[in-house]
C-alpha positions as CSV (number, residue, x, y, z in Angstrom):
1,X,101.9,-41.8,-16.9
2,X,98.7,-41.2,-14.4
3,X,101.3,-40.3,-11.4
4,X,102.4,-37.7,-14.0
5,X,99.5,-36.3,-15.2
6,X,98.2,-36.2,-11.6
7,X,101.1,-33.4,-10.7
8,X,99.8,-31.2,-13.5
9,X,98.5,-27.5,-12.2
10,X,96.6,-25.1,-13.1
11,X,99.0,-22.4,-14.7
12,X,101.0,-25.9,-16.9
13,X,97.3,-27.0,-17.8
14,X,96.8,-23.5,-19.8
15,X,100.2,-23.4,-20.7
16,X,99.7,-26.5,-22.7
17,X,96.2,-25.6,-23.8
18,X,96.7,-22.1,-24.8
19,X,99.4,-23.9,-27.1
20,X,96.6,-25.3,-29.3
21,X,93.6,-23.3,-28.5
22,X,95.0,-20.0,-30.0
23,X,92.0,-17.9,-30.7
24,X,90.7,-18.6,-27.1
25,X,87.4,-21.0,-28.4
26,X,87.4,-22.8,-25.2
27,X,87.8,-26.5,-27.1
28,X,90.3,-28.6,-29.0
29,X,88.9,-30.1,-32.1
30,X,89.4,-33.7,-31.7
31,X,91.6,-33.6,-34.7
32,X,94.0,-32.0,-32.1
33,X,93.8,-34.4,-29.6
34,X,96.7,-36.5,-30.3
35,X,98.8,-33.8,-31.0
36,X,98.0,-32.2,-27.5
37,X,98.6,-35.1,-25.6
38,X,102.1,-35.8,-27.4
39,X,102.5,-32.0,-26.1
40,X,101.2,-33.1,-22.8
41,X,103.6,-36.2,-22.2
42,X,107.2,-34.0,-23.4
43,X,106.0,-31.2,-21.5
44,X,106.5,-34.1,-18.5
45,X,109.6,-35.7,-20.3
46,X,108.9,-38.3,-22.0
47,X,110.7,-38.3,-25.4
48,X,109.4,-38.6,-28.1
49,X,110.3,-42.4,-29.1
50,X,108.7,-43.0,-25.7
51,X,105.6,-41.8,-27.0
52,X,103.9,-44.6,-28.7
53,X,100.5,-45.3,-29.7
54,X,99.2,-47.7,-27.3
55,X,100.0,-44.4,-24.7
56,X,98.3,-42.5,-27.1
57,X,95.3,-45.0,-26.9
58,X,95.3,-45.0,-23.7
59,X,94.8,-41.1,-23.1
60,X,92.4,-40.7,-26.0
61,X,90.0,-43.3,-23.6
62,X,90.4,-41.6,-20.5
63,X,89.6,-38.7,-21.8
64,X,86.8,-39.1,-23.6
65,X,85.0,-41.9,-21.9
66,X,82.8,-39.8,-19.5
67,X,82.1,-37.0,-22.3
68,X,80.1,-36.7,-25.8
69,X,82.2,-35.9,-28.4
70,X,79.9,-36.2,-31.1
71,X,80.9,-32.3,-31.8
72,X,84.2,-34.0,-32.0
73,X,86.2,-31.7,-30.1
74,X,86.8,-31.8,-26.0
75,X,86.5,-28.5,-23.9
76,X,88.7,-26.7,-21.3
77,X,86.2,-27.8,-18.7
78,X,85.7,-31.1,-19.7
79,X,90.0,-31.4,-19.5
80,X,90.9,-29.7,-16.8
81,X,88.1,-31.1,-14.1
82,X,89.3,-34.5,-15.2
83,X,93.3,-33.4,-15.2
84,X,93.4,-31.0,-11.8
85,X,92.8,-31.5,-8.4
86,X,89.9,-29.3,-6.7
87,X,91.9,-26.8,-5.2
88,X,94.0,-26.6,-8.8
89,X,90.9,-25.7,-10.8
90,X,90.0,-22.2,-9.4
91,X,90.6,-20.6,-12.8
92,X,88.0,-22.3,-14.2
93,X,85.5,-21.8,-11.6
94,X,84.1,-19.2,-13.9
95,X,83.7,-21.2,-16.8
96,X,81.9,-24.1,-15.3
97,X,79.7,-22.6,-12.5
98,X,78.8,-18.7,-13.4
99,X,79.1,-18.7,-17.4
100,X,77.6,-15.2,-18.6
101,X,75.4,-15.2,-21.2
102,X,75.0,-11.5,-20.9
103,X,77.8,-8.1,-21.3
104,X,75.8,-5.9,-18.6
105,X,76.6,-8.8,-16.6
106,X,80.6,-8.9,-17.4
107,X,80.1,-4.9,-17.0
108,X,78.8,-5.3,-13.9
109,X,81.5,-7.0,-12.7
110,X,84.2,-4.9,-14.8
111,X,82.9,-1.9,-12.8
112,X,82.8,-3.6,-9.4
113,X,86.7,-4.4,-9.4
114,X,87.7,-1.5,-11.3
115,X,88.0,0.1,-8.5
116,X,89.8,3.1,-8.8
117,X,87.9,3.7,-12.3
118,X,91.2,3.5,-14.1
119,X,89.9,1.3,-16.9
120,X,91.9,-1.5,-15.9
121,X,92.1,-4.4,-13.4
122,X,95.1,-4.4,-11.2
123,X,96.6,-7.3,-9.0
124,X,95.6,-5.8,-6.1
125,X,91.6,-5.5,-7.6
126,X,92.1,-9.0,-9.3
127,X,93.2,-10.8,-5.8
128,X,89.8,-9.0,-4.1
129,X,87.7,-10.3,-7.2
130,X,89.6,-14.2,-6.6
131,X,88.7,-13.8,-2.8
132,X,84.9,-12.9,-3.3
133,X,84.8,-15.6,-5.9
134,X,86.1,-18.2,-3.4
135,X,84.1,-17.2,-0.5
136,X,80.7,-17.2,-3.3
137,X,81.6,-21.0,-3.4
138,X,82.1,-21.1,0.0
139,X,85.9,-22.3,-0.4
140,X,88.5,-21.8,1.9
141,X,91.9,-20.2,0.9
142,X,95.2,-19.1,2.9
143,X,96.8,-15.7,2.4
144,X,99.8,-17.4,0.6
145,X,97.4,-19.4,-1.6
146,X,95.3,-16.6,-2.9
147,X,98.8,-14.1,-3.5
148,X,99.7,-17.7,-5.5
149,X,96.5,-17.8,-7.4
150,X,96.8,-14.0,-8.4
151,X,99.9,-14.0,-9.6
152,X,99.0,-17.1,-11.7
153,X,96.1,-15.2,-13.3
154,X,98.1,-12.3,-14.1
155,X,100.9,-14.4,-16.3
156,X,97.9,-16.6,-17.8
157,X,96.2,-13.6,-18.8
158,X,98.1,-10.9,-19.0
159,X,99.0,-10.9,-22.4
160,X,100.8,-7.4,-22.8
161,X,102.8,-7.7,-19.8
162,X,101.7,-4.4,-17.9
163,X,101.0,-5.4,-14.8
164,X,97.2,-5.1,-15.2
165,X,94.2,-6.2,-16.9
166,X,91.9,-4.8,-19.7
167,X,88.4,-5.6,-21.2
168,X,89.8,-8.7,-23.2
169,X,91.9,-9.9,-21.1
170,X,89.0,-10.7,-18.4
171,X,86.2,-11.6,-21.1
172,X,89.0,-14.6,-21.3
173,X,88.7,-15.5,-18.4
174,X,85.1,-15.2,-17.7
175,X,84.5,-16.8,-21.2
176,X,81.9,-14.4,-22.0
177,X,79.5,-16.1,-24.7
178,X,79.3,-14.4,-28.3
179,X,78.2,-10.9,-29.0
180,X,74.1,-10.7,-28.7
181,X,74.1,-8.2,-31.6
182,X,75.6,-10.5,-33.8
183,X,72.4,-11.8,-33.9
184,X,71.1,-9.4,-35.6
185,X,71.6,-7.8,-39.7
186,X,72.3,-4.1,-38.7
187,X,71.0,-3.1,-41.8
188,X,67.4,-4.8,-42.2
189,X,65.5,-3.9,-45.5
190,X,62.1,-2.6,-43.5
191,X,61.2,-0.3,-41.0
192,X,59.0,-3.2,-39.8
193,X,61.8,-5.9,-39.0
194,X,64.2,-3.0,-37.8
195,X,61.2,-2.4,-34.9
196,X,61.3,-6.0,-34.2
197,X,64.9,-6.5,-34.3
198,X,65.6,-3.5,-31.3
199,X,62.5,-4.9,-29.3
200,X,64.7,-8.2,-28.6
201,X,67.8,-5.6,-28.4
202,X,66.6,-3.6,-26.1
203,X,64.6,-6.5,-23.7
204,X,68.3,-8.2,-23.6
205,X,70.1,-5.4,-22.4
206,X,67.6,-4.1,-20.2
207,X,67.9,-6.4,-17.4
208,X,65.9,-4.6,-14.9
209,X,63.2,-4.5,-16.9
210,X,62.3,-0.7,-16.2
211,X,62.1,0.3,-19.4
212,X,65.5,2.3,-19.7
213,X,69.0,1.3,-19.7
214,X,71.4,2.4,-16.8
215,X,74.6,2.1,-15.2
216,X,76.2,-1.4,-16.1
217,X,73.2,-2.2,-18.7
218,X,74.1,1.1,-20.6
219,X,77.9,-0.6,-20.6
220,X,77.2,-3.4,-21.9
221,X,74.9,-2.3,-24.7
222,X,78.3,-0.1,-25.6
223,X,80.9,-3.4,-25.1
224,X,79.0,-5.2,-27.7
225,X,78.4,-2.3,-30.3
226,X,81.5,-1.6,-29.9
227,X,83.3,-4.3,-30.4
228,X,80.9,-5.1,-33.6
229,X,83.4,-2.4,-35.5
230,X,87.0,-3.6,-33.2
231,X,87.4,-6.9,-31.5
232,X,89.7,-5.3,-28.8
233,X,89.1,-2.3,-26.8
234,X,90.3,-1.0,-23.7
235,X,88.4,0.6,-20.3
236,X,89.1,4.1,-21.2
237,X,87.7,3.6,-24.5
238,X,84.5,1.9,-23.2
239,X,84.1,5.2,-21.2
240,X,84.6,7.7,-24.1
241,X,82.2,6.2,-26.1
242,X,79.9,5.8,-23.6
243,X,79.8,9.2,-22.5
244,X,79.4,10.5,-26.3
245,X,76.4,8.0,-26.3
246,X,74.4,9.6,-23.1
247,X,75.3,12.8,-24.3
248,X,73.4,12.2,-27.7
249,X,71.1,10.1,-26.1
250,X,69.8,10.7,-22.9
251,X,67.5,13.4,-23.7
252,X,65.7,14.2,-20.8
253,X,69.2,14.2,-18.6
254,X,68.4,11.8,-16.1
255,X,71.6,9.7,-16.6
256,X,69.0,6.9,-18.5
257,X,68.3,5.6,-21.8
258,X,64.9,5.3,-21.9
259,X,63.1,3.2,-24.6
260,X,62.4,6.0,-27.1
261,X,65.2,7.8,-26.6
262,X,67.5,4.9,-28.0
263,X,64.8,4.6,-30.7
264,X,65.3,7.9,-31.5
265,X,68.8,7.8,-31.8
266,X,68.6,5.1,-34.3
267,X,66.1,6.8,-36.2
268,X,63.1,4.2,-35.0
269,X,59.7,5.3,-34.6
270,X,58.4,3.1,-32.3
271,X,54.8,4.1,-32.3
């Protein structure tokens, strides 16, 4: 069973896991956990007499020895750095070393690898972002292994099938935490806790800490608004509504939302 689980890669790992983890949480509830290892074994042949409960027993203590699962549930990154070899885990490189905490961040990137500004992420633009992320961790790669690698991305997370990816798709695979303005009630009683609500808003967003949002930080103030009305958009939606937000917005034209402006928009006086 070991030699067997040992031949697992990376693209069969989130095959199997994508089987259970269907809204893309990042974790199995550990009510799952025999069922996804049955999946595990016939996914490697065994049949199902075969599968019995001592085997079971077995994988239910190798894979949660070295973890708390007082949450009771195991995560992706827990699983896979236990069931893939180093040079099988790149996918997840993202999820345990660099997790983003913040969208101007994810925009940041968006916008770096969309190169041609088409809204969406091609192979070409994803095999560049995989080759900067392994020289970042200073790992070596071939030619044929990073072509490999791509290609394994796009099936894992292209879900539509068009040769390309969009906004979701990559929040998938950068496991982007929740929404900040989730945080928040949109539609607090007094003028008092609506100031103090888009103080935190606005100190988030604005990473630079100049006092006005720009460029990526203007993007990612848009991905999350956005999405609190539509859980899925697309690049060229992103852009629309961002340019109908700097055109209400920036007042003074200097391709900036500054503080009061944004205030203003929201009908805050901040003074």
């Amino acid at each position: 069973m070991d030699s067997a689980l040992l031949r697992l890669d990376a693209a069969a790992f989130l095959q199997i896991w994508q089987h259970f983890d269907l809204d893309d949480h990042g974790y199995i509830e550990g009510t799952q956990l025999d069922a996804f290892f049955q999946h595990m074994l016939g996914t490697f042949g065994m049949k199902k007499e075969e599968i019995t409960e001592d085997k079971l027993q077995r994988l239910r203590e190798r894979f949660t020895s070295d973890y708390d699962t007082t949450e009771g549930r195991l995560k992706i990154q827990e699983l896979a750095t236990m069931m893939l070899p180093e040079e099988e885990n790149f996918l997840l490189l993202f999820r345990r070393e660099t997790p983003l905490d913040n969208s101007v961040e994810f925009m940041r990137i968006w916008r770096n690898y969309d190169a041609d500004s088409s809204g969406y992420i091609s192979a070409i633009e994803l095999k560049g972002f995989l080759q900067d992320l392994f020289l970042q961790h200073r790992k070596s790669i071939t030619t044929d292994q990073l072509q490999t690698y791509t290609d394994t991305m796009m099936k894992m997370f292209d879900r539509n099938r068009d040769g390309r990816l969009d906004l979701n798709d990559l929040a998938r695979i950068l496991a982007l935490k929740e929404n900040f303005l989730l945080k928040f009630e949109m539609h607090a009683c007094s003028q008092e806790d609506r100031k103090r609500d888009f103080e935190k808003i606005f100190a988030h967003y604005d990473v630079s800490k100049t006092g006005a949002l720009e460029g990526p930080e203007v993007d990612g103030f848009v991905k999350d608004m956005m999405e609190l009305v539509t859980p899925s958009i697309s690049g060229p939606d992103l852009d629309q509504f961002r340019s109908a937000l700097m055109g209400h917005c920036d007042i003074n034209g200097d391709g900036k939302i500054q503080k009061n402006e944004l205030a203003l928009c929201l009908g805050l006086k901040l003074s």
